[in-house]
C-alpha angles and dihedrals in degrees: 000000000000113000116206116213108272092063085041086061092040090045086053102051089051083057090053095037078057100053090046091058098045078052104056089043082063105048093033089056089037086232147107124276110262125240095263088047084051095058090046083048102056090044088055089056099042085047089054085049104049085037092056101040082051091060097044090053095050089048091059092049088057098048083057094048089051099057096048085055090046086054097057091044082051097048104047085042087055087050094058133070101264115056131179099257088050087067096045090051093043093053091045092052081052101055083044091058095043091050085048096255134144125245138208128253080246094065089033090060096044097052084052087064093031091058087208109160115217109193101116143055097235123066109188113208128201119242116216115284093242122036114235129254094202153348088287099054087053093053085038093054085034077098097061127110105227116196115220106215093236085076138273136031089320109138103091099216092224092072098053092042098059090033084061093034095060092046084058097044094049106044139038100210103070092054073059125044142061110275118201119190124191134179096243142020108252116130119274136209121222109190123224125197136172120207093155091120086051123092130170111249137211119275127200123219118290088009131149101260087182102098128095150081125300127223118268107226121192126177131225119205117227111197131196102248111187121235123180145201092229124224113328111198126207128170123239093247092070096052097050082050098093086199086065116101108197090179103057084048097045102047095053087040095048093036097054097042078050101046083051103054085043094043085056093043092046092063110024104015117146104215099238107103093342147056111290113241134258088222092038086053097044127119117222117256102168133013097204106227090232130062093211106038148041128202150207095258092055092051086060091053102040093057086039090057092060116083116269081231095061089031098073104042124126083244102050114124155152121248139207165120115285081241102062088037094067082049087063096041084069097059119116120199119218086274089066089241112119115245098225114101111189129221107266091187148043118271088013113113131227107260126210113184092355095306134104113252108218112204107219111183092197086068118109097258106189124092097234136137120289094358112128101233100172138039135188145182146056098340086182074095104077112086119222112196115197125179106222095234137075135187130228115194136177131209124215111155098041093065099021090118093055085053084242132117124218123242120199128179118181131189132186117214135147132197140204148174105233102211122159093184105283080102093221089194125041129176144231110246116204111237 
């Protein structure tokens, strides 16, 4: 029977819920495993394996589905009147024209079918709809026609594709977390609620089946707090050079000095300004008995203090600095082999205890006192907000002198932990 890729997945997680068990038997009753719970050990393995070999072959299949879907798009865009290149070249006519330069008949002709209006300084683009998950979302949305707000088929693809694949590429909470994403920028409210002291009851025939508790709801307010590239400076002579595309530098320059800002807010943000942190949000789950070390035991206990709930969820993870990361890799169970289980192919995580193990940079990454060092749990619980559009601006006057011109790209984006009080990730505190 064939398993799509959701049950592979699933398949998968028993095998490490497995191996996690057969762990803790063996830490908690301080022995090897015995001969039957070798043989369980080594099928766990060989179903991860096959599991996992299933999912990367159904990934590429996908991959190859995909681009025979792209080429059509491609090809009955090509066969209309607006093609790709026309609004490359229509958005680059328009950053000419806004540095005071002038433009080809070329690029004149393409922001006539363009229809894209230049009379101001700012261009707004439309994200994808939905934010993607991975490098293949973004190949797979690559297809789809994106409407800039200033009128017509104006967004070139190519912007917003390498905009979403560097904030991917530089942070791990967006491959994570829940990403919301919402046409404008008023406040919105996320509700909460914990039901976890309620249960259903048993109910005799003919029997009032009114009574009860009802659910407690609360809201959390998610904002639109602006991030930007900051000023991206190009000399004149770029931009009077046609084989220049400012749009294709500009969007992996702005994207990655975004990603990064967002990548810091995301785990330690204040709140104010700017997105709350997931670090800054979490509930403690272990205060480690030493200041300069962490060990196996408190691992345990750390992932054992989060909800099973929580526990078991596709996006449960641990995560961490790098540098606290190679503290852990030298960690040894009772058996002498050490727990951490790296990552053998691409897109596969490093695992510690049955779980993936995400490396955030923005984490605090020295063992001292009172500094949270680890999370860990169901870090789908973290709400992105993203407002669809972003703006593009150039700036003549402000560099004139230095013969440059300014490039600016701003985003507006918030992030929360949603915790009801069930508390789904919790930290390590230092002793």
């Amino acid at each position: 029977m064939a398993f799509g890729k959701k049950e592979l997945i699933e398949q998968r997680q028993q095998a490490l819920d497995e191996l996690f068990n057969l762990r803790e038997v063996m830490d908690t009753e301080k022995r090897d495993l015995n001969a039957d719970e070798n043989v369980k050990w080594e099928a766990c393995n060989a179903d991860i394996e096959q599991s996992e070999r299933s999912i990367s072959q159904l990934d590429e299949l996908a991959k190859h589905e995909d681009k025979q879907i792209d080429s059509h798009i491609v090809a009955d865009r090509k066969a209309g009147s607006v093609s790709e290149d026309d609004r490359v070249l229509a958005v680059n006519a328009w950053s000419r024209e806004m540095a005071g330069l002038d433009i080809s008949d070329e690029m004149r002709s393409a922001k006539e079918r363009v229809s894209l209006k230049t009379n101001a300084n700012t261009i707004d683009f439309r994200m994808f709809a939905n934010a993607p998950k991975s490098m293949s979302d973004i190949e797979k949305r690559a297809g789809s026609s994106l409407v800039g707000s200033l009128g017509g088929y104006t967004c070139p693809v190519g912007f917003v594709s390498n905009l979403e694949k560097a904030l991917l590429n530089f942070g791990s909470m967006r491959p994570l977390a829940s990403i919301l994403r919402t046409a404008n920028g008023n406040d919105l409210e996320i509700p909460m609620n914990n039901d976890t002291s309620n249960s259903g009851s048993w109910v005799g025939q003919n029997s009032d089946m009114s009574s009860g508790t009802d659910a407690a709801y609360t809201n959390t307010l998610l904002k639109a707090h602006k991030v930007s590239s900051k000023v991206i400076l190009l000399p004149l002579e770029l931009l009077e050079d046609s084989a220049f595309d400012i749009l294709n530098y500009t969007s992996e320059l702005a994207g990655e000095r975004i990603a990064r800002s967002e990548e810091s807010a995301f785990a330690t943000g204040t709140g104010v300004a700017q997105p709350t942190g997931v670090i800054t949000d979490s509930y403690l789950g272990v205060t480690a008995a030493s200041a300069t070390a962490i060990t196996a035991d408190e691992i345990i206990d750390l992932a054992h203090s989060v909800d099973p709930s929580y526990r078991n969820m596709p996006s449960t993870a641990f995560m961490m600095h790098d540098t606290i990361i190679k503290a852990i890799r030298k960690l040894k169970g009772g058996d002498g082999q050490y727990m951490w289980q790296p990552g053998l192919q691409a897109g596969i995580p490093s695992i510690l205890y049955g779980f993936p193990v995400a490396i955030n940079q923005s984490a605090n990454s020295s063992l001292t006192t009172g500094v949270k060092t680890m999370l860990f749990g169901d870090f789908s619980k973290y709400q992105i907000r993203d407002v669809s559009s972003l703006s593009m601006q150039i700036l003549r006057e402000r560099y004139a002198e230095y013969g440059q011109v300014g490039v600016l790209v701003t985003m507006r984006v918030d992030g929360k932990l949603i915790n009801a009080g069930t508390n789904p990730i919790k930290h390590l505190l230092m002793g």
